[in-house]
C-alpha positions as CSV (number, residue, x, y, z in Angstrom):
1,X,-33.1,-81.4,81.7
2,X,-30.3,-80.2,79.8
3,X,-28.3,-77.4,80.8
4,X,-28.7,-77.3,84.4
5,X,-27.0,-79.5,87.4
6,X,-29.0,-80.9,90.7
7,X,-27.4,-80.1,93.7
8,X,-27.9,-81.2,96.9
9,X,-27.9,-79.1,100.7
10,X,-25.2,-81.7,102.6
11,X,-26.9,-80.4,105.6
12,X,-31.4,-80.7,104.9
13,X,-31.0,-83.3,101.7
14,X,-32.7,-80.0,99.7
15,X,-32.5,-80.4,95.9
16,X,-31.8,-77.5,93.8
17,X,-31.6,-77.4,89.9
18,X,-28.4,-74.8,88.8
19,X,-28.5,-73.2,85.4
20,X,-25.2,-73.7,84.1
21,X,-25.0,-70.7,82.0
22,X,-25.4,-68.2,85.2
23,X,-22.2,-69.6,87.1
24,X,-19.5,-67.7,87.7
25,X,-17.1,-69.5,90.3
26,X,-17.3,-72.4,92.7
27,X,-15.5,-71.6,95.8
28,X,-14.5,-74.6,98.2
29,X,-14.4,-73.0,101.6
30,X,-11.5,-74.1,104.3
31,X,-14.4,-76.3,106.1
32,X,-15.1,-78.2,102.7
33,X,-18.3,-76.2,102.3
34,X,-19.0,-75.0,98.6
35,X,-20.5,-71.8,97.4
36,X,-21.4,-71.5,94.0
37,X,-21.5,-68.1,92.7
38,X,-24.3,-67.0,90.7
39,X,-23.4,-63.3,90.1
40,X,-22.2,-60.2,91.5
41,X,-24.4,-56.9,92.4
42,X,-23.0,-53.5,92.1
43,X,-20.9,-53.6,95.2
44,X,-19.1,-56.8,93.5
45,X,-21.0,-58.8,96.6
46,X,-21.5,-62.5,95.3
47,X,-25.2,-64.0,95.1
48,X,-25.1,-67.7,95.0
49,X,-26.0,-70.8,96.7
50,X,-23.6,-72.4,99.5
């Protein structure tokens, strides 16, 4: 599939396919966790998948 990326829960082994087009920001956290931001809603909080 083009235009999308797999990625993978480190915790459950749970496979999600991203569309690249809707990403706005990949945050690394201070405990190497990663949240990748999908979106903001009208009080600028950040949807996304960690």
């Amino acid at each position: 599939m083009k235009n999308f990326i797999e990625v993978t829960s480190y915790d459950d082994g749970m496979k999600v396919l991203v569309p690249i087009g809707k990403i706005t920001g990949i945050v690394r956290d201070g405990d190497g966790s990663v949240f990748i931001e999908m979106g903001t809603n009208k009080d600028e909080t950040s949807s996304g998948i960690s």
